[in-house]
N, C-alpha and C positions, 0 to 999 in steps of 0.2 A: 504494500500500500504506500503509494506516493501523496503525500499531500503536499499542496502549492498553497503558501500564507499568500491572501490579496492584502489582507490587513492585519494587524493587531489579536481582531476578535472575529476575521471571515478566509474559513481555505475555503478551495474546494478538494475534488481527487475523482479518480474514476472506480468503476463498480467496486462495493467492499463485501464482503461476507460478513456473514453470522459474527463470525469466530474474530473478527477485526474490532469489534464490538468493546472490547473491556479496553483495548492500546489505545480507541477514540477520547474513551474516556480518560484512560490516562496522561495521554498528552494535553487534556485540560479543557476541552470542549464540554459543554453541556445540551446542547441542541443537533441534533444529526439530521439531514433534510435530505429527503431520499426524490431528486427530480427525473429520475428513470422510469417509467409506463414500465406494473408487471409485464412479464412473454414479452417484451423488445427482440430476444435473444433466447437462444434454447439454452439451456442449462444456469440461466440468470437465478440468482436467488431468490424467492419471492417478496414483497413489503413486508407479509407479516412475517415470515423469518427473520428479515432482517430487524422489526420491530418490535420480539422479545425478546430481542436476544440486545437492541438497546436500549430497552425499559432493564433489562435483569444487570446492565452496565450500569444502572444511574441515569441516562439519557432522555433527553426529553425527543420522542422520534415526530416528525411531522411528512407524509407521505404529500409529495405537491408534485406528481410528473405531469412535466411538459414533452410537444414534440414540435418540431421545427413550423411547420402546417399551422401552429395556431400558438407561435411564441408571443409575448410571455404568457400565455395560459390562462386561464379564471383563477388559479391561485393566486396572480402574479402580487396583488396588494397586501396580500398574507405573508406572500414571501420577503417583500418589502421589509416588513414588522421586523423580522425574524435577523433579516440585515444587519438592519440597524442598532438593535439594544446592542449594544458593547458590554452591557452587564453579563452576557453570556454567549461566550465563543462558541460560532457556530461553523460547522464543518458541513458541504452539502456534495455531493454525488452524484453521477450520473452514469452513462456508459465511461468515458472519458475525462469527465471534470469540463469539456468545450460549454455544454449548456450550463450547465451551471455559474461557470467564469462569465457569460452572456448577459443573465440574467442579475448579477451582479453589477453587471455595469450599467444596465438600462434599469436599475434601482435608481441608479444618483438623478440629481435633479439636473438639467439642462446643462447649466451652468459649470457642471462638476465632473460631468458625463464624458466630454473629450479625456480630462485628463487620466480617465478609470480604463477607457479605451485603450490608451496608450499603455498604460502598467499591465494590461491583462496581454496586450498584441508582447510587448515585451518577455511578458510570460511563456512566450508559444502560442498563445491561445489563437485560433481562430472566430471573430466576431463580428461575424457578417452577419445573424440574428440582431445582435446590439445594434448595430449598426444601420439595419432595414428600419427597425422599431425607431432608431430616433427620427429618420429619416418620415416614419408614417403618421 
């Protein structure tokens, strides 16, 4: 499990197991955000696998998958929330950690939103979702 800090208190990472579950917590996050659609992928773990097994961590789990077809999502305000508290580092997932680093960015406000661009393209990231969104 690779995680990329964007900030202080937001990674992301790409898919994680069950069993990744207790390390989450122990590197110090408290919110896990799972933005992957169960069956994406054959042999993918399922939400609720991965959500007692982050409840039985300490974790606060919140299932919000997105897909490219209708980013950021109906959760996308929710997800917002979850961003933002810095009271509680939150770690989010997806196939790859791409959507997720996305929808990170297209969190910030207009004004803030180049500059998060840049830090996640730095990252590797790919942000052509971020990117369509601000543009729409």
């Amino acid at each position: 499990m690779h995680i990329v800090k964007l900030t202080n208190w937001v990674a992301v990472c790409a898919q994680i197991t069950p069993a990744h579950a207790p390390h989450i917590a122990a590197a110090g996050y408290r919110v896990l955000v799972n933005n992957r659609p169960d069956g994406e992928e054959p042999g993918q773990p399922s939400s609720a696998e991965i959500e007692a097994a982050a409840r039985a961590a300490g974790l606060q789990y919140h299932y919000l998958p997105i897909i490219a077809a209708t980013f950021p999502g109906e959760d996308f305000a929710r997800m917002c929330e979850l961003l933002r508290d810095s009271s509680r580092p939150v770690l989010a997932f997806c196939r790859s950690g791409t959507r997720c680093a996305n929808l990170w960015v297209a969190s910030h406000p207009a004004s803030e939103r180049e500059r998060a661009l840049r830090q996640a393209q730095q990252l590797g990231y790919d942000l052509g979702l971020a990117a369509n969104y601000a543009r729409g």
